[in-house]
C-alpha positions as CSV (number, residue, x, y, z in Angstrom):
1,X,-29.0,-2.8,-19.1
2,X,-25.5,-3.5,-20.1
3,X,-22.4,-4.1,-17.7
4,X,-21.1,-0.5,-18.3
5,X,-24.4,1.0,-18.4
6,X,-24.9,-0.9,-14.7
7,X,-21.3,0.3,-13.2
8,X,-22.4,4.2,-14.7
9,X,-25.2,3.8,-12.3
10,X,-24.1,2.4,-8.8
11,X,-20.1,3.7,-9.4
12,X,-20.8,7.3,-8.9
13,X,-22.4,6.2,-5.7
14,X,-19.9,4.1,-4.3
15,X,-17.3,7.0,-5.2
16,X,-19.1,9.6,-3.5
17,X,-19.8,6.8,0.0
18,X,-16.0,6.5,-0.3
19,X,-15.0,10.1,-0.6
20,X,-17.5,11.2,2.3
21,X,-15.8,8.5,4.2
22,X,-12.1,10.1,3.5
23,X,-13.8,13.4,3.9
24,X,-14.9,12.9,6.7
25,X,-11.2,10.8,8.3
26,X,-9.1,13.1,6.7
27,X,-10.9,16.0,9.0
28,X,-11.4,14.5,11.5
29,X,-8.0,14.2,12.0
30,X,-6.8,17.2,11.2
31,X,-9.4,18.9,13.7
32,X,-7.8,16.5,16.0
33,X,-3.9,17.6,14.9
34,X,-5.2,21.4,15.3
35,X,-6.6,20.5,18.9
36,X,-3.1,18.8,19.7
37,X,-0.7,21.8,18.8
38,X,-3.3,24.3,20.5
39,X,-3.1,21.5,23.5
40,X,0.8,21.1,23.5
41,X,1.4,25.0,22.7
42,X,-0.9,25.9,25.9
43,X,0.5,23.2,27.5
44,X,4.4,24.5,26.8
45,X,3.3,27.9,28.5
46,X,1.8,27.1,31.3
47,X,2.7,23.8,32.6
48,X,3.9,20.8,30.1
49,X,3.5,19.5,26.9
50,X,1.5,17.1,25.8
51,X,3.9,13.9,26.0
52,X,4.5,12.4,22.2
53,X,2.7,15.1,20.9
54,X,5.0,15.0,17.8
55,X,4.7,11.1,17.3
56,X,0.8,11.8,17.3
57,X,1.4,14.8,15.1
58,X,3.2,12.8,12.5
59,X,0.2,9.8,13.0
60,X,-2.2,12.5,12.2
61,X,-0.4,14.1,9.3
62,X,-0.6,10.5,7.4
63,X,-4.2,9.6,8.3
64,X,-4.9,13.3,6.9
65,X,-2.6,13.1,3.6
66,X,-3.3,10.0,2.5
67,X,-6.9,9.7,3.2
68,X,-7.5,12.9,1.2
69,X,-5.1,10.8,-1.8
70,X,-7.4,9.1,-3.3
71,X,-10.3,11.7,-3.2
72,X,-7.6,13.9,-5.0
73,X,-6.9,11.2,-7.5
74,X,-10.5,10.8,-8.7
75,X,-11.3,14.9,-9.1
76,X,-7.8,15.4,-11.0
77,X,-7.1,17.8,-8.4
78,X,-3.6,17.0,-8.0
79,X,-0.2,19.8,-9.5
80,X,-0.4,18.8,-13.3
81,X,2.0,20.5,-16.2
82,X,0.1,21.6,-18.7
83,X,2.9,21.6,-21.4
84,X,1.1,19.7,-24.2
85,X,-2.5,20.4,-23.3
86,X,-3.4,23.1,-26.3
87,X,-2.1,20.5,-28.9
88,X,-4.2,17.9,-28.2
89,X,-8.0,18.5,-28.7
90,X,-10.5,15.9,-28.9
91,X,-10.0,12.3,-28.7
92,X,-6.1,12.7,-28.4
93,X,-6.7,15.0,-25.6
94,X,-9.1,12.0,-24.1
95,X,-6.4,9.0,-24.5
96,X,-3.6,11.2,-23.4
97,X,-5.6,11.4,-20.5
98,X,-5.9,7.8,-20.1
99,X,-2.4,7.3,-20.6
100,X,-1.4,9.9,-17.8
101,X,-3.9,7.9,-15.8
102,X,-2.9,4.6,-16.5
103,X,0.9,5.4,-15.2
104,X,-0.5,7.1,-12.5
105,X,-2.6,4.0,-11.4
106,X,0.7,1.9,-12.1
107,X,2.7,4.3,-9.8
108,X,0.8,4.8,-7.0
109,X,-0.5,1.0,-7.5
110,X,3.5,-0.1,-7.5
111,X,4.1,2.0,-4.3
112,X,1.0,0.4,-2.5
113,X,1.8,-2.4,-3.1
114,X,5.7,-2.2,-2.2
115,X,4.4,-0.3,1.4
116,X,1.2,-3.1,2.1
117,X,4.7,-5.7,2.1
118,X,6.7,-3.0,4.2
119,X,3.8,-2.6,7.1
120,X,3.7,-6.4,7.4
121,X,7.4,-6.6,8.1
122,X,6.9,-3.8,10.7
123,X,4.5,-5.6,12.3
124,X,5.7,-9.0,12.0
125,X,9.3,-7.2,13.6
126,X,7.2,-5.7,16.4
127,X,8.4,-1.8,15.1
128,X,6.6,0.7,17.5
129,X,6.6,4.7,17.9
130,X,9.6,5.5,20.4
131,X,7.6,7.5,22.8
132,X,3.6,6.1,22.7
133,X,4.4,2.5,21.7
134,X,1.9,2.6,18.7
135,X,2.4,-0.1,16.1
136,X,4.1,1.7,12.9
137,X,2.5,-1.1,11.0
138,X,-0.9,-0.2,11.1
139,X,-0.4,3.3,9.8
140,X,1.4,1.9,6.9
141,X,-0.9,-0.3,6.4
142,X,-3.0,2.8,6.2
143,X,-0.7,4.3,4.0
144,X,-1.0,1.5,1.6
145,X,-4.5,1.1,1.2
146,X,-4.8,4.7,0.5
147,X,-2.0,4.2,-2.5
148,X,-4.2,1.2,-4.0
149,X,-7.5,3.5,-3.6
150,X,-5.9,6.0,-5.3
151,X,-4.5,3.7,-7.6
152,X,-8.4,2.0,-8.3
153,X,-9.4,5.5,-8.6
154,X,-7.3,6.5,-11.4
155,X,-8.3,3.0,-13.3
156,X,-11.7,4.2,-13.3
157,X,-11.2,7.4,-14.7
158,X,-10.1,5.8,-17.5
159,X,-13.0,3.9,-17.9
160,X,-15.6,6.1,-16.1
161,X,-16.4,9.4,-16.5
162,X,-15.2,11.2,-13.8
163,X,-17.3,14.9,-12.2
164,X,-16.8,17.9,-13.8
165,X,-13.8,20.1,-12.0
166,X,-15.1,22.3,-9.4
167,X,-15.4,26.0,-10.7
168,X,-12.8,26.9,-8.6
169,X,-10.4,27.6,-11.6
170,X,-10.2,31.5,-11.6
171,X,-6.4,31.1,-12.2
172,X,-6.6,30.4,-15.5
């Protein structure tokens, strides 16, 4: 078995680990963010809010956004503009593809890498959430290795073939 035929076979699997993992983070924490506002909303009425309840809110929002990035990345499920799409048919549909994914994985890997440098200043400088004391770092560090995934994941679309779109595209 050849290199590529071996990565056909164990990549898919690794992929679908990956995204169960992110699945399974990215809902986690929003179950928690939905548990927090119904806490802090309840708490508002009766008694008191839940203290930093907006500094956990905005924790939350990141582990949920950019944990679900890099899933998004390797379904294509991300806004595209369709502007040249019914020109290109074939192979030129195919390498425009890989182009769009190639600057993609150069974004998002040039953004990852410029925030993985940012979260160690924070936590070299000691940066912290004003209410909870929570080390900014650490989600930014977060933040960054979902960029890179994401990144990773649109290299390998170029070179893998990625699942067939969900048939969820009634819009059409």
């Amino acid at each position: 078995m050849s290199g590529a035929q071996t990565a056909q076979h164990w990549l898919p699997r690794a992929v679908a680990a990956v995204d169960a993992l992110l699945a399974v983070l990215a809902g986690c924490a929003l179950f928690a963010l939905m548990l927090l506002t119904f806490v802090d909303v309840m708490g508002r009425e009766f008694y008191r809010s839940v203290p930093g309840a907006l500094e956990l809110s905005e924790m939350l929002m990141v582990v949920v956004l950019f944990c679900a990035l890099p899933m998004v990345s390797w379904r294509a499920e991300h806004v595209c503009f369709e502007l040249a799409d019914a020109i290109y048919k074939g192979r030129a549909e195919r390498v425009s593809k890989a182009v769009m994914d190639l600057i993609c994985a150069a974004a998002f890997g040039g953004v990852g890498w410029a925030c993985w440098g940012y979260a160690r200043r924070t936590l070299e400088d000691g940066d912290v959430s004003a209410n909870l004391g929570v080390p900014v770092g650490l989600f930014v560090y977060l933040m960054a290795a979902m960029l890179l995934l994401a990144a990773a994941m649109h290299l390998m679309r170029c070179f893998v073939a990625p699942p067939a779109p969900a048939a969820t595209e009634a819009y059409e």
